[in-house]
C-alpha positions, 0 to 999 in steps of 0.5 A: 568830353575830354579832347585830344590833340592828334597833333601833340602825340606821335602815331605810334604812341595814340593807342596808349592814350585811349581806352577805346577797344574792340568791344566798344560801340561806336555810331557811324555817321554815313555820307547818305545821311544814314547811321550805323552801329557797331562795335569798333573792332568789326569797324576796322576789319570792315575797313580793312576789307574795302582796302582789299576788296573794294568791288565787295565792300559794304562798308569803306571810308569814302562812306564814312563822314563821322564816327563817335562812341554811342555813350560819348565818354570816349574819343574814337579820332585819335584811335582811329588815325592810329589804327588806319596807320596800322593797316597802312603799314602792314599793306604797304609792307605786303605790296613792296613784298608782291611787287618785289621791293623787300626780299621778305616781310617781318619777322612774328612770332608764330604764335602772334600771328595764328592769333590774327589769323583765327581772330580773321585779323588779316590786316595785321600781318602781311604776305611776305611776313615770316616765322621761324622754327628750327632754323627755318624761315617761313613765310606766308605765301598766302591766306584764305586761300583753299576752299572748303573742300581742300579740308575735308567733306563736310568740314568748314572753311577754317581762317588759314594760311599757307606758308613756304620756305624762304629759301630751301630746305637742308635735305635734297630728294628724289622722286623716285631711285630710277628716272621713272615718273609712272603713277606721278606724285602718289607713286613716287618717294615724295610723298614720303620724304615731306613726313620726314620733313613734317616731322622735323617741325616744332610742336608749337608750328604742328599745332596749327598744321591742318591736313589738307586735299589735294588733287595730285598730278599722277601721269596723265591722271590724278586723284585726291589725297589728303598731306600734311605737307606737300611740294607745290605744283607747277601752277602755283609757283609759275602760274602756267601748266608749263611742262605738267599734264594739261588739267592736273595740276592740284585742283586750285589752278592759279598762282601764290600771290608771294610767288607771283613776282620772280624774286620770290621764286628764284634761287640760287639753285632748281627746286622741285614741283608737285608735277610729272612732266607730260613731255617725258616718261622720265622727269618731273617739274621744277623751278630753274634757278632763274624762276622759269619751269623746267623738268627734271630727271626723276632719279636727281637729286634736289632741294625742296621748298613745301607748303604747309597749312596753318589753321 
């Protein structure tokens, strides 16, 4: 077997050595004297998952004492430091993204980075990363993130992403010509302003936009709708029902990972949410330009920031 010094190459330039692949069988040597066999692609992802969620793990490093290829003819070491430095990369670059110490992640091709999504090649890209179409950047704010339901009865859970604009879109909107919030988000001039705004993306992003259901705040009701784009709730960007309806807000109540740090949510002006407010008949949410909700008169004109759905 021929043996290579990890010491002698870079990391960067290990994965041009070898000829190990995905496909490949390799034979894990467990701290409990146990083995198993699998291929070295399902290895890494296994891995990856015990960084992100080690209380589910079936599998993490900690239980790994040795790895070899079952026909011996390849040498998995040196694959193997430069794909966990791979995974560390992009983790340590999603983490300062969450925690507030980039402003945004890297730059990937839109293509490139559908293919890690639905490959389930999580660890390749980060929340925080970010594509670019027709001048717009847009990031991921978050992944896996809606149930099977959020895609229509009877349809599997896709591999996805959600994805939002850095900064806002180049057109302002109202929610309605009159300060009136009657019938909430469905009612309003919302809904068709963002299929103006859907229809200003580039074929290659359409292509993977996915409709999916939401459960929208309509004064005090709500009801299921199935958009192609949407401005978010309340509680995603926020994290709290603030000034919405107590119980309305969009069926999957809890906060965007990338929004949960307030960089990502402040801007240099207010922008729009999903939700009428509960404590007027006349405005609708939004996010103040220091990152706190507010409400908003629906007769004003403001900027957006929507989410689409990339499957």
């Amino acid at each position: 077997m021929a043996v290579l010094s990890v010491e002698t190459k870079k990391i960067p330039e290990l994965a041009a050595t070898l000829d190990l692949v995905d496909n490949d069988m390799i034979i894990v040597e467990l701290a409990n004297g146990g083995t198993r066999k699998m291929t070295y692609g399902d290895f890494i992802t296994t891995i990856k998952a015990s960084l992100e969620y080690p209380e589910e793990a079936v599998l993490s490093m900690a239980d790994v004492v040795d790895v070899q290829t079952d026909d011996g003819t390849k040498v998995p070491a040196a694959k193997l430091v430069y794909d966990m430095h791979q995974i560390d990369v992009v983790m340590r670059r999603e983490m300062d993204c969450l925690n507030g110490i980039r402003e945004k992640g890297n730059l990937i091709d839109v293509d490139t980075l559908m293919g890690y999504v639905r490959a389930g090649e999580h660890h390749k890209y980060a929340i925080g990363d970010y594509f670019e179409d027709n001048g717009v950047q847009w990031a991921v704010v978050a992944r896996n993130w809606y149930p099977a339901w959020a895609f229509g009865d009877g349809v599997a859970r896709p591999e996805h992403i959600v994805c939002m604009p850095v900064d806002f879109l180049a057109t302002s909107y109202q929610f309605n010509t009159t300060n009136d919030n009657t019938g909430g988000y469905a009612a309003s001039l919302m809904p068709a302003n963002m299929e103006t705004e859907y229809g200003k993306l580039g074929s290659s992003v359409k292509a993977y936009c996915r409709q999916t259901r939401i459960y929208e705040n309509n004064k005090g009701a709500w009801a299921a709708a199935m958009r192609s784009m949407r401005l978010p709730t309340i509680v995603e960007v926020t994290g709290n029902q603030s000034w919405a309806n107590e119980g309305y807000s969009g069926g999957v109540c809890s906060q965007l990972p990338l929004c949960q740090n307030s960089l990502f949510r402040i801007r240099s002006t207010w922008y729009w949410c999903l939700d009428p407010s509960s404590a007027s008949t006349t405005s609708f949410c939004s996010v103040y330009f220091n990152g706190p909700s507010n409400h908003i008169t629906a007769s004003t004109s403001g900027r957006v920031r929507p989410l689409i759905v990339l499957a």
